[in-house]
VEXDREN-2710 file (C-alpha; in Angstrom, 1 decimal):
% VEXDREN-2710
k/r/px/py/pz
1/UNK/-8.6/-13.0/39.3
2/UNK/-8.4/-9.5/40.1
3/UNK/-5.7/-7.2/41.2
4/UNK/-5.9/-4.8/44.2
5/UNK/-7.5/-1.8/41.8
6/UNK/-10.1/-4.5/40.1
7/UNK/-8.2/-5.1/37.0
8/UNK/-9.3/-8.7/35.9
9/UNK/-5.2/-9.9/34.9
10/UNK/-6.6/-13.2/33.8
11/UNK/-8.9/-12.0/31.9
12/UNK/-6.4/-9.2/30.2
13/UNK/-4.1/-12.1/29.5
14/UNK/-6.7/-14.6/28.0
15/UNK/-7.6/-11.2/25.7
16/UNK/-3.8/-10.7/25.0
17/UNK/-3.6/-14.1/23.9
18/UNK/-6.3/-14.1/21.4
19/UNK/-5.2/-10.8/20.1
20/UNK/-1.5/-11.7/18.9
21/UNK/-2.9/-15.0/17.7
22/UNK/-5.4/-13.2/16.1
23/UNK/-2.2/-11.0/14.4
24/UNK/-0.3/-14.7/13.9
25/UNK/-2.9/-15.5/11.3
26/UNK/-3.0/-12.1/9.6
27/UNK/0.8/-12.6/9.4
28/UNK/0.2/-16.4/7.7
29/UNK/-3.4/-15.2/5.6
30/UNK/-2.7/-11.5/5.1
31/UNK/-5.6/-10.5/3.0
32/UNK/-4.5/-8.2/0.5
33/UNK/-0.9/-9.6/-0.5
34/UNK/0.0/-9.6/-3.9
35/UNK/1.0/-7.6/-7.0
36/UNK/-1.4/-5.3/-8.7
37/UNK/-0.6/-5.5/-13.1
38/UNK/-0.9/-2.0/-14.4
39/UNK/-1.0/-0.6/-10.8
40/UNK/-1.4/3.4/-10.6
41/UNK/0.7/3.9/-7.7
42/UNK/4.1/1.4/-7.0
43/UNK/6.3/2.2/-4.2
44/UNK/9.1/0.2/-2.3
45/UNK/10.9/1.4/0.7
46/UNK/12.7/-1.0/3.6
47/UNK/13.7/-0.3/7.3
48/UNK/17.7/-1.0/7.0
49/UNK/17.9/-1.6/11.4
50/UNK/15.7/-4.8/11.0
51/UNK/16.0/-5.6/6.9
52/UNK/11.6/-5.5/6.7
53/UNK/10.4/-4.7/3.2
54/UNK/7.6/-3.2/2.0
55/UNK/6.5/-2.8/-1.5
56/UNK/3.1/-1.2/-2.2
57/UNK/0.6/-1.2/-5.2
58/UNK/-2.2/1.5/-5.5
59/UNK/-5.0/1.6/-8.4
60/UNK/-7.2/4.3/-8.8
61/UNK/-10.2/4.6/-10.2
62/UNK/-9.8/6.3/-14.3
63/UNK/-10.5/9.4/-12.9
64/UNK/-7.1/9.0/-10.1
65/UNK/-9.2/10.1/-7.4
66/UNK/-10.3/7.0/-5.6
67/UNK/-8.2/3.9/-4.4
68/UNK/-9.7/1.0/-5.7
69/UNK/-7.5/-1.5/-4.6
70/UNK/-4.5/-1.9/-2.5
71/UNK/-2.2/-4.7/-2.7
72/UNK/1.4/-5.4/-0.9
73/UNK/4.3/-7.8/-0.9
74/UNK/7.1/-7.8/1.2
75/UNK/8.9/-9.9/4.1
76/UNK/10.0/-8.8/7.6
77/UNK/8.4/-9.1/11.0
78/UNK/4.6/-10.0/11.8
79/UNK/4.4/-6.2/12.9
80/UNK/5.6/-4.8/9.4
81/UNK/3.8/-7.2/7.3
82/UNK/0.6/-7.0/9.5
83/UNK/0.6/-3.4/8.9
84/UNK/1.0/-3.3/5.6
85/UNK/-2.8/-5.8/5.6
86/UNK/-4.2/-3.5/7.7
87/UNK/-3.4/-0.6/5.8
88/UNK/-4.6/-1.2/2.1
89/UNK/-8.0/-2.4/4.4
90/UNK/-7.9/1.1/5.9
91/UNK/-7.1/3.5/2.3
92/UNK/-9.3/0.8/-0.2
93/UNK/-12.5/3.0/-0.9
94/UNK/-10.9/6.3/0.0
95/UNK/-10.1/9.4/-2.3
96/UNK/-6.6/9.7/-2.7
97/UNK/-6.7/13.3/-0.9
98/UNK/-8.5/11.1/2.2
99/UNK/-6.2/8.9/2.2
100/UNK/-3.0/11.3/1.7
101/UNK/-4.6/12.7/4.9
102/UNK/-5.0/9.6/7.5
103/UNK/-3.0/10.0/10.2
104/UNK/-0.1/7.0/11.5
105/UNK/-2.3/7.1/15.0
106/UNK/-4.7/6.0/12.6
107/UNK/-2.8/2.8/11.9
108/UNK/-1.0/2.3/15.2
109/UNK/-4.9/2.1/16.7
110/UNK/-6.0/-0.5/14.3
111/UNK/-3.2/-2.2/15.0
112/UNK/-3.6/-2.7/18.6
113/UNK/-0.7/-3.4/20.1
114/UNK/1.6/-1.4/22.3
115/UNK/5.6/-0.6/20.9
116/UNK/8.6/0.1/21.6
117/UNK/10.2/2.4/19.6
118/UNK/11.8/-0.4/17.5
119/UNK/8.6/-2.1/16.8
120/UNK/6.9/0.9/16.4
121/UNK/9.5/1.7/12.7
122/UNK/8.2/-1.4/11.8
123/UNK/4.7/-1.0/12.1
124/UNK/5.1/2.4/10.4
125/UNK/7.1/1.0/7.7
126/UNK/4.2/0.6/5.4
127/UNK/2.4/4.1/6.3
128/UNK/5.4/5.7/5.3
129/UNK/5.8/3.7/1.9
130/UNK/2.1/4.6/1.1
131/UNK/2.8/8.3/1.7
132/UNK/5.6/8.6/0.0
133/UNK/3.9/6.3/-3.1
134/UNK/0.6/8.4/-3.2
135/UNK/2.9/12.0/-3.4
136/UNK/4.5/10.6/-6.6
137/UNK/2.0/10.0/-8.2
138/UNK/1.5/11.6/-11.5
139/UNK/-1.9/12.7/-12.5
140/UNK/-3.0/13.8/-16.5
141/UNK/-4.9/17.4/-16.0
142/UNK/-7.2/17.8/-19.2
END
């Protein structure tokens, strides 16, 4: 069914509905949840107006400058926790200077979804724990 400027609403709405299902099981089988042992990189950081947590593990290759893997564990919202899975997919693979650099556009498009200013801390939550984690770092310079 179309609207009066062409927009296809059903169609929009059928998409919607696969899309936050879609986030549901991300939510329920995020793919990079866990704890990293001997993780280069270990930050924790929560968002007090809606008590989500995000606690973040980084390891880097032995020379520090590539992000092997990324892992997370936390609880919250499907917004916060979401974003945390999307973002170790995003920064896996990158140097750590690439991924100091991503921006949190970056990670609101992947993301999908439109926020309100609320929802939008949330989904930030785990960009801001990975910045702050990845400027503490401490590198040995031979």
């Amino acid at each position: 069914m179309q609207d009066s400027k062409g927009f296809d609403t059903e169609k929009q709405l059928k998409d919607d509905t696969l899309y936050y299902e879609y986030l549901v099981s991300r939510y329920k089988n995020p793919k990079n949840r866990g704890k990293i042992e001997n993780a280069d990189i270990i930050y924790e950081e929560g968002n007090p107006s809606c008590g989500d947590v995000i606690k973040i593990y980084v390891k880097l290759s032995e020379d520090k400058k590539v992000i092997e893997d990324v892992k997370f564990e936390g609880y919250g919202c499907t917004i916060s926790q979401v974003s945390a899975d999307i973002l170790a997919d995003l920064v896996k693979g990158k140097t750590i200077d690439e991924a100091r650099n991503f921006s949190k556009e970056t990670l609101l498009e992947e993301l999908g979804i439109e926020l309100s200013p609320i929802r939008l801390k949330c989904a930030l939550l785990s960009y801001k724990v990975f910045k702050m984690g990845s400027y503490g770092i401490k590198v040995d310079v031979d």
